[in-house]
C-alpha positions as CSV (number, residue, x, y, z in Angstrom):
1,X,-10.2,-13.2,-29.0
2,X,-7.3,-16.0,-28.6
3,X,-7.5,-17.8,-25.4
4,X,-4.6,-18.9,-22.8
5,X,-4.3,-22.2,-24.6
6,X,-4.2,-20.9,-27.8
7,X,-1.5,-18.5,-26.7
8,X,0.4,-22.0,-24.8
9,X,0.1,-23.8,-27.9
10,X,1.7,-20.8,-30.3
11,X,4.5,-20.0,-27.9
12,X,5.2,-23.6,-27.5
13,X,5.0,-23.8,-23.7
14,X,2.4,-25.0,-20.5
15,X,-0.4,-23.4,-19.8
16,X,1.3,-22.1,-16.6
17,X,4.2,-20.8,-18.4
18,X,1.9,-18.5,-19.9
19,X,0.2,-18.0,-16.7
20,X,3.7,-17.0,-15.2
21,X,4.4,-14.4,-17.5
22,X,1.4,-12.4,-17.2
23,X,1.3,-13.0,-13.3
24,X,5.0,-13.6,-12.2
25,X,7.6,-12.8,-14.9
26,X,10.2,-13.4,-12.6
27,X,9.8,-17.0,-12.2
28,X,10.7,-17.4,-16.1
29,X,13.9,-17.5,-18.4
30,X,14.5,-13.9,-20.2
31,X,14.0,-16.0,-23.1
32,X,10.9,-18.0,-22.6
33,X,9.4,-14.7,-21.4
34,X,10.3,-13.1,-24.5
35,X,8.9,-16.0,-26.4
36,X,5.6,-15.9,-24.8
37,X,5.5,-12.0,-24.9
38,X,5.6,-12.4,-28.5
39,X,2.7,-14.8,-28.9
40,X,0.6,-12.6,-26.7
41,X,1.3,-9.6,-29.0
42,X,0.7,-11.5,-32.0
43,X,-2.5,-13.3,-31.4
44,X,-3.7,-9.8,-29.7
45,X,-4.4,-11.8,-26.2
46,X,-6.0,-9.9,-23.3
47,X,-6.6,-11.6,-19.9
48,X,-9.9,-11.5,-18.5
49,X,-9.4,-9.4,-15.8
50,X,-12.6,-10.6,-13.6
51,X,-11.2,-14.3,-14.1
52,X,-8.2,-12.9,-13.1
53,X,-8.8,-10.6,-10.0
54,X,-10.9,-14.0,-8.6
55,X,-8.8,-16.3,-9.1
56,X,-5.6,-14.3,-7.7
57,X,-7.7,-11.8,-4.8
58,X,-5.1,-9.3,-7.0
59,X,-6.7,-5.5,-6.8
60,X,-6.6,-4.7,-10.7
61,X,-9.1,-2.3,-11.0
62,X,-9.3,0.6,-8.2
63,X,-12.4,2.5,-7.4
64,X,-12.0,5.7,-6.1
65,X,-15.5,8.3,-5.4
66,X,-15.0,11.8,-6.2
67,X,-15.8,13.3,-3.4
68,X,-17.6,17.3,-3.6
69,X,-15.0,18.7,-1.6
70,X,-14.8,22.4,-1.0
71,X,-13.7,25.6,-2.6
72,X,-9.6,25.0,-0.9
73,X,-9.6,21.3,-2.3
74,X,-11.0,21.7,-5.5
75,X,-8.4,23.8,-6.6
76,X,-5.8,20.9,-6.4
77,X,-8.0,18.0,-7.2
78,X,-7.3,17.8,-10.6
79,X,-3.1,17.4,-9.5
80,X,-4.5,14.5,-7.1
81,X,-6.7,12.7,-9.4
82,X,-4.2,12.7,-12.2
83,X,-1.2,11.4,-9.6
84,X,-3.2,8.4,-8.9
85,X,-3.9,7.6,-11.9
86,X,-0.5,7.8,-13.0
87,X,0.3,5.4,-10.3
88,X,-1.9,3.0,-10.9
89,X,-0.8,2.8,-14.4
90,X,2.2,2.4,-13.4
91,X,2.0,-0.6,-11.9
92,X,-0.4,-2.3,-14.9
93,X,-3.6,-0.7,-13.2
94,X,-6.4,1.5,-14.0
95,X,-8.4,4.0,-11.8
96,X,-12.6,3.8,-12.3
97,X,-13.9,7.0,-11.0
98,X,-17.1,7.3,-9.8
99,X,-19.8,9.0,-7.2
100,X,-22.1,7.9,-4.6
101,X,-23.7,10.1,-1.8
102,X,-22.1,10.4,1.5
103,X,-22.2,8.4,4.5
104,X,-24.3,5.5,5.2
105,X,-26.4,6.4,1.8
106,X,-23.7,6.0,-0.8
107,X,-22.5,1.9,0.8
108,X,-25.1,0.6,-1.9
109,X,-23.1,2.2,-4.7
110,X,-19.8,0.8,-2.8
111,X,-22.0,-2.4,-3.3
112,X,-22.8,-2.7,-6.4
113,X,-19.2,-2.2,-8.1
114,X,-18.3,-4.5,-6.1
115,X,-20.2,-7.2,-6.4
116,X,-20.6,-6.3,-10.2
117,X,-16.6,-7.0,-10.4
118,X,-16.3,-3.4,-11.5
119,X,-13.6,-2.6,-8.8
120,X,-11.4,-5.0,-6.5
121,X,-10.4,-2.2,-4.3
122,X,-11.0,1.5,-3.2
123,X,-9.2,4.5,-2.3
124,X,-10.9,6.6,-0.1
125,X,-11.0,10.0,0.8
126,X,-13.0,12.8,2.7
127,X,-12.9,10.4,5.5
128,X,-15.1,11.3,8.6
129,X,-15.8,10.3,12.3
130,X,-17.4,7.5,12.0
131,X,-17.1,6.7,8.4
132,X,-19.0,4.1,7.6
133,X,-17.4,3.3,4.4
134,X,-14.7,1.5,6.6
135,X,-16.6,-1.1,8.8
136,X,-18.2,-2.0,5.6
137,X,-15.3,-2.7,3.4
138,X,-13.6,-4.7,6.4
139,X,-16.2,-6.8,7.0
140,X,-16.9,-7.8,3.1
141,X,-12.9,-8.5,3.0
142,X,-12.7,-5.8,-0.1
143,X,-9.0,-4.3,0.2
144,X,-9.2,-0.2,0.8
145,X,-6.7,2.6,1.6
146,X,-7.9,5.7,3.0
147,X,-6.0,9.7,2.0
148,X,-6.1,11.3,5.2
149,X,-6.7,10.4,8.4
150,X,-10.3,9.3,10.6
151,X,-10.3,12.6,13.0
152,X,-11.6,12.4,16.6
153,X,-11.1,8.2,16.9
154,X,-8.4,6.5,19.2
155,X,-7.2,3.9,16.6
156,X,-7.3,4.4,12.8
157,X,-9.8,2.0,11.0
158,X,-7.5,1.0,8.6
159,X,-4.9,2.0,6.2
160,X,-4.3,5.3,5.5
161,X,-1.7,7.8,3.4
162,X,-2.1,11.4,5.0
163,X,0.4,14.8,5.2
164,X,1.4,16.6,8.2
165,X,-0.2,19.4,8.8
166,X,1.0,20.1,12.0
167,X,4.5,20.2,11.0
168,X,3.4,22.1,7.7
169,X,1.8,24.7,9.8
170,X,5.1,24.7,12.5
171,X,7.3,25.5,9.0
172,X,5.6,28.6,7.8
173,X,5.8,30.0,11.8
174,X,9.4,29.5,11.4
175,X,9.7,30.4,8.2
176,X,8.2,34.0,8.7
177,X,9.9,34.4,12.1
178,X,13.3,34.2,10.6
179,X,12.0,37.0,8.2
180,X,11.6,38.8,11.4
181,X,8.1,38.8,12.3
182,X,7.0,38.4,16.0
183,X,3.3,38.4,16.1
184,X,2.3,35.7,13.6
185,X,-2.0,34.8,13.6
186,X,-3.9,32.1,12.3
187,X,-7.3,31.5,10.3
188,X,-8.4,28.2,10.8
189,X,-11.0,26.3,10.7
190,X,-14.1,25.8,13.3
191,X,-13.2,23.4,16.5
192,X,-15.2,20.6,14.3
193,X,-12.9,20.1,11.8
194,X,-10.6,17.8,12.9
195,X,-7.8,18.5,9.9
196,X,-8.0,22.2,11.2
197,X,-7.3,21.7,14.6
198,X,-4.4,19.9,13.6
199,X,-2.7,22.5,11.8
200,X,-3.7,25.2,14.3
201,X,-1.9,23.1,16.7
202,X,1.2,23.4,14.9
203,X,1.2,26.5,14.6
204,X,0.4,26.9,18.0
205,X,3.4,24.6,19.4
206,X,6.0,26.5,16.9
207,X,4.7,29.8,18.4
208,X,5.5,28.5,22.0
209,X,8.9,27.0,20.8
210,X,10.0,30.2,19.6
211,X,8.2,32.6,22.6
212,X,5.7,34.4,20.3
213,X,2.5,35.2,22.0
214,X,-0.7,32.8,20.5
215,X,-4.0,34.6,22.8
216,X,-6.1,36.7,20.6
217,X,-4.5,36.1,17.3
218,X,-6.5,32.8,16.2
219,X,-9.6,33.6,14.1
220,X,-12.6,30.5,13.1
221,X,-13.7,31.0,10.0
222,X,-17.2,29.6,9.4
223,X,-15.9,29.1,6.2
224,X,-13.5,28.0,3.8
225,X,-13.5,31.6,1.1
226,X,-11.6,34.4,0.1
227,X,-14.5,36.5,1.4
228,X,-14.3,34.5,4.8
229,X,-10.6,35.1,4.7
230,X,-11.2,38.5,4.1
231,X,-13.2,39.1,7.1
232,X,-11.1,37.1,9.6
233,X,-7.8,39.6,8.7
234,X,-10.7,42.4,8.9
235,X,-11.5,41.2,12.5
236,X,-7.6,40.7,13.6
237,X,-7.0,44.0,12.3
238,X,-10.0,45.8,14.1
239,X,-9.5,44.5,17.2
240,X,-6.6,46.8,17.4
241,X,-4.1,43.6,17.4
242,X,-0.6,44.0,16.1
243,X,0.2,41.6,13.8
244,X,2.9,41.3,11.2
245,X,2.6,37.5,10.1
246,X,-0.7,35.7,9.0
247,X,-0.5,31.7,8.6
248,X,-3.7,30.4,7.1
249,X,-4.7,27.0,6.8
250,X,-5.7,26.7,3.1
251,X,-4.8,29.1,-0.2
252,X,-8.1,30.2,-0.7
253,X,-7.9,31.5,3.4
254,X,-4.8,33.3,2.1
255,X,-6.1,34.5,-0.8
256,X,-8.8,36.6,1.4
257,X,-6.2,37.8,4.0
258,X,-4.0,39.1,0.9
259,X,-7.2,40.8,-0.4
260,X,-8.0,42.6,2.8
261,X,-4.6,43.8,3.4
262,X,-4.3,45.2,0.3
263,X,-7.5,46.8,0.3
264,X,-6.1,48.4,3.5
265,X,-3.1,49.8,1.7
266,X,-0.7,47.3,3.5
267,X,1.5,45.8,1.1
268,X,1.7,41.9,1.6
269,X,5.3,40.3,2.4
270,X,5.9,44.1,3.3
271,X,4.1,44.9,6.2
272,X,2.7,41.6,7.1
273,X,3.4,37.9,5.8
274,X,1.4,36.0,4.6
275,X,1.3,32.0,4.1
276,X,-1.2,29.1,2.8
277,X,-1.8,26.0,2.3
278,X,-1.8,23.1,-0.6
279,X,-0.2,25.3,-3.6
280,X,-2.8,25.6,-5.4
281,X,-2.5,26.6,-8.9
282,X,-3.8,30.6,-7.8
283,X,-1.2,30.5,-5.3
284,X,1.8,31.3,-8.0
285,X,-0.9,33.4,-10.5
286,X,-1.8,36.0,-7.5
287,X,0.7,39.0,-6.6
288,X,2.8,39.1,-5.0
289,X,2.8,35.6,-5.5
290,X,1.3,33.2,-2.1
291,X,3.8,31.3,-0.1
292,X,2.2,28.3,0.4
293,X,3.0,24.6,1.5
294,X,2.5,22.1,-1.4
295,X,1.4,18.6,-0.7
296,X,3.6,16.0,-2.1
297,X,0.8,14.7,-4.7
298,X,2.7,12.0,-6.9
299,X,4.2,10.5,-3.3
300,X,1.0,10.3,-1.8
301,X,-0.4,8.4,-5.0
302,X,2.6,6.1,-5.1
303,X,2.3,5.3,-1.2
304,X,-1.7,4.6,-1.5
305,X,-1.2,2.4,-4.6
306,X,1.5,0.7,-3.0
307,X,-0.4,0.1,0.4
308,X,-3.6,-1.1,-1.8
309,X,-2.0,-3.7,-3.6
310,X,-0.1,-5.4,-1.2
311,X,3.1,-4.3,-2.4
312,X,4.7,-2.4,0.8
313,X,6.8,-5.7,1.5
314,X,5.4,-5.6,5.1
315,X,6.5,-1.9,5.9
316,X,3.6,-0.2,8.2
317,X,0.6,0.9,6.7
318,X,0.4,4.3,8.0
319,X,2.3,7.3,5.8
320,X,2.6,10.6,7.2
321,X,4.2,12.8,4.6
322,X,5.8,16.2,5.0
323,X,4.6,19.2,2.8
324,X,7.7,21.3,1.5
325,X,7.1,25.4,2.0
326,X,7.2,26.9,-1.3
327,X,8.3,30.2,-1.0
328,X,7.2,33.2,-2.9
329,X,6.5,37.2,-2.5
330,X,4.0,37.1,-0.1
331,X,6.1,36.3,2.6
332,X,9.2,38.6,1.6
333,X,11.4,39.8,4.6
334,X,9.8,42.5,6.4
């Protein structure tokens, strides 16, 4: 494999020169740079990306663990992971995937790729209450960015990328009171989860804005299923409650509600409407198809590559995106 020098010496240039247009391009003549491209290409050069990474503290290789997220999340996991990566390579970078257990038993794994030079940086995500992963990566100096947000703590631990679900949650109440429904419910999540007590309060602020009644029309599931989903309309529905507009926190939440009601021989985005969340890819398969609100994946990967390697140009490290309502049958005017 042709070294630096070797590449210097067939170009016809420094050392640095060479340096400068792997590192900085900028810095160089449009013609020196093309000179020098064309040596690397020709002698087949490939910088040594551990020599590299030390000697610049550049984040070239990005760890991210795949974390065993739920039935909701799984469904649009495969849209996040290949977002990222697509960012990363973007910028010249690659993504190593990897997993390790959770909390305080997976920091050796964290460790190891680190110290290994396997990784320079991490994205995380899953992030907890006292995540440990955090602290750890802090303290070592390793550079991190976190997708979503460190529920139930007064200061975030560190950077972070996350979308609004509050003002998600606010959009479909809107959205299906301007189809003309007045008694709008939500299935959520249990008062633990932090990300479900944040959409639930959206949609509980949008139902005061607007004068709809909220008491008795918010169901817990235990769970995050259809057949959960399922049982929370069930319950709405046998407690003798009217209700013509269901907002529920993820797809798969939907997907039960629009199972009960139909099973009921209410027609959904007829008799009651009917809204998820994430657009996942069941929501535009089901019918009538599920109006859901669809996390803007590629943004999300742009902003925590961008926030990772240092290239935000001293913007604020925090990113709350909005979710766009993408609308579809299940939320047809009543």
């Amino acid at each position: 494999m042709a070294t630096l020098k070797q590449v210097a010496a067939h170009a016809e240039v420094s050392v640095q020169t060479v340096s400068n247009a792997l590192n900085a391009p900028h810095r160089l003549r449009a013609d020196t740079l093309e000179r020098v491209n064309r040596s690397i290409e020709l002698l087949n050069y490939r910088p040594n990306r551990n020599a590299r990474s030390l000697r610049t503290s550049a984040v070239e290789l990005i760890g991210y663990c795949v974390p065993s997220w739920p039935n909701q999340t799984h469904l649009v996991m495969d849209q996040f992971l290949h977002a990222l990566c697509a960012a990363a390579e973007r910028t010249g970078r690659h993504i190593l995937l990897f997993t390790a257990p959770g909390g305080v038993d997976g920091m050796p794994t964290y460790d190891d790729l680190h110290a290994r030079r396997m990784v320079d940086g991490f994205v995380l995500s899953q992030t907890e209450t006292h995540d440990p992963r955090h602290g750890w990566l802090k303290e070592q100096g390793i550079p991190f960015v976190s997708f979503g947000r460190v529920w139930k703590e007064t200061t975030q631990p560190g950077p972070w990328v996350d979308v609004d679900g509050a003002a998600g949650s606010a959009m479909a109440v809107r959205h299906l009171y301007e189809s003309g429904r007045r008694r709008i419910a939500f299935l959520g999540w249990p008062k633990s989860s932090g990300l479900g007590e944040d959409r639930v309060g959206g949609w509980r602020d949008a139902c005061k804005d607007l004068g709809l009644p909220t008491t008795g029309l918010t169901v817990r599931c235990r769970e995050d299923s259809i057949e959960e989903g399922a049982r929370a309309t069930a319950r709405l529905l046998d407690a003798g409650r009217t209700v013509d507009g269901i907002v529920a926190l993820s797809d798969i939440l939907a997907l039960g509600a629009l199972r009960e009601l139909t099973r009921r021989g209410l027609t959904p985005g007829h008799d009651v409407g009917v809204t998820g969340f994430d657009d996942s890819p069941l929501a535009e398969v089901v019918s009538p198809g599920l109006t859901s609100l669809r996390q803007p994946m590629d943004q999300i990967a742009e902003e925590l590559i961008t926030i990772l390697t240092g290239s935000s140009n001293g913007s604020p490290v925090e990113r709350l995106l909005r979710p766009e309502l993408v609308i579809r049958g299940s939320s047809a005017p009543g």
